[in-house]
N, C-alpha and C positions, 0 to 999 in steps of 0.2 A: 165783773161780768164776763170779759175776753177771758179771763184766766178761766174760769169754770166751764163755759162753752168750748173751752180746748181742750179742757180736763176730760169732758163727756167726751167729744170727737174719739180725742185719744183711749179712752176704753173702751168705746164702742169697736173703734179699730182693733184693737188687742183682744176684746172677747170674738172678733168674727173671724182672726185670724189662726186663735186657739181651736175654731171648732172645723175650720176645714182641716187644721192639720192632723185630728183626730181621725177623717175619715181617711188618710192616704195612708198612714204611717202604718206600718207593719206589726208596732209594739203591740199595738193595743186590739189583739184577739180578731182583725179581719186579711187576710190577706192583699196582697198589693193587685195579685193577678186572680179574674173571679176564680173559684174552683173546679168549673164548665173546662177550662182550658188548659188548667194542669192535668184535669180526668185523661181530655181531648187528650193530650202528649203521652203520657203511659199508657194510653193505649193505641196510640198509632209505635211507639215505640215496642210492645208487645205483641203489637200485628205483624210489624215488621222482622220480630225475632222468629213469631212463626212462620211467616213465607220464608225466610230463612232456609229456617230449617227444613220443612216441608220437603223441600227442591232439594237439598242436598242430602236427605234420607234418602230421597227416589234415584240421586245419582250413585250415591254410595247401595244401593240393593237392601237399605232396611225399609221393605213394605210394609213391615207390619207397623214402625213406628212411624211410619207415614202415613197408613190410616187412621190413626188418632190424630194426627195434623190436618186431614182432610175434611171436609163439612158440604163439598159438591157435589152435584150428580155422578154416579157413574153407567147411566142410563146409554150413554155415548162408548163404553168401556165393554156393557152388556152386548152394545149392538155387534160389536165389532169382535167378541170373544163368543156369538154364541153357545156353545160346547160347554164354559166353563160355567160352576157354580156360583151365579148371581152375590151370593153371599159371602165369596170367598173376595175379599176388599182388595187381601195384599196380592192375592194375585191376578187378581183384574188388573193393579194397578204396575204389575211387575209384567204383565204382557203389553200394556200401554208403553213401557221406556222399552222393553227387550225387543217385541215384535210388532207391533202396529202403528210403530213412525213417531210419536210422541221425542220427543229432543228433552231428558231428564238432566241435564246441566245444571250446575250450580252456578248462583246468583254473584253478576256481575258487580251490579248497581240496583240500588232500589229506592226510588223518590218519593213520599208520601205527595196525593193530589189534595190540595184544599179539600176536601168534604164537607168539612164543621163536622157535628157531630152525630148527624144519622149514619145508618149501619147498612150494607159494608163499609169498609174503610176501602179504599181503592189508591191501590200505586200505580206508579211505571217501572218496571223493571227489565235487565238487560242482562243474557245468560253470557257465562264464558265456555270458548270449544275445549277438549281438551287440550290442545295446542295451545292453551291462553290467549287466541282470540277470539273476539266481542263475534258471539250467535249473529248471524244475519240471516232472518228466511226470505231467501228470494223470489223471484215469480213463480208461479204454480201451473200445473196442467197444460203445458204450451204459450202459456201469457209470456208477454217481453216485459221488460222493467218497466216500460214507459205505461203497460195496462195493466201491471200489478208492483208498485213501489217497494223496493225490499224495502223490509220492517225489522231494527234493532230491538224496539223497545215495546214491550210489550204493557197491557192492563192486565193488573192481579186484583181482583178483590178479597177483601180478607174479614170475617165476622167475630166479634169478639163478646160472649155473654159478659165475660168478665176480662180483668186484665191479666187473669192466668189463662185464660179457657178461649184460645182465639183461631182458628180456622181459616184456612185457605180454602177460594171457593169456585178456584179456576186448575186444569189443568196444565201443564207444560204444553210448547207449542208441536203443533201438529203440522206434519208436511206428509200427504199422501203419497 
């Protein structure tokens, strides 16, 4: 009677040990990590390639392949250029780095912020001067440090339909 109630024990243990290891393991057709979260990463990895790039077309002077990197207003771009044709993208956006204060730099550092998975994606990012050091905009308009903090690091949002098709949805920083 001890022998067979250990017999049962003992298989019950071994079938229940069989079937959790069925849910972890990798072999068998599920993934260890859900699929939500590898999505999540190739595409903060593909946001990040496009803020990338974005900023450093707009430093390097290709506007026109910066407006296919773009996905933001240029309502801000319109006010500021009124003369130019609304429609003309690159070169709203080549008056924005050339003549209207905009700071077109390429990209320092760029830290993905938690979001999960709603859209934008949103960073922190931090430009370099041409002198290779770290952009810092400092107080504005008369303010002293102490009533405007210089600010290294900046928020980018970036929208992605797909993990080719991803858009930056902020400009470079602005100092009047």
């Amino acid at each position: 009677m001890k022998r067979q109630y250990f017999l049962v024990i003992f298989l019950v243990g071994l079938l229940s040990a069989c079937s959790i290891g069925q849910v972890n393991e990798p072999g068998n057709g599920q993934d260890v990590l859900p699929p939500e979260e590898d999505h999540v990463s190739a595409l903060e990895l593909a946001a990040e390639a496009a803020l990338i790039d974005f900023y450093n077309q707009l430093n390097q002077g290709e506007y026109e392949k910066a407006v296919e990197l773009y996905g933001g207003s240029y309502e801000e771009l319109e006010y500021f250029n009124p003369g130019m044709d609304p429609d003309d993208r690159a070169g709203l956006l080549a008056a924005a780095c050339e003549f209207n204060g905009f700071f077109c730099l390429p990209v320092s550092s760029v830290t993905a912020i938690d979001s999960g998975p709603q859209q934008p994606l949103l960073f922190e990012v931090s430009y370099i001067n041409p002198d290779g050091s770290r952009f810092v905009l400092g107080p504005c308009c008369g303010a002293t440090e102490e009533e405007m903090l210089p600010m290294d690091v900046f928020s980018v949002r970036v929208n992605c339909e797909k993990e080719d098709e991803c858009q930056v949805l902020d400009l470079p920083p602005y100092v009047p």
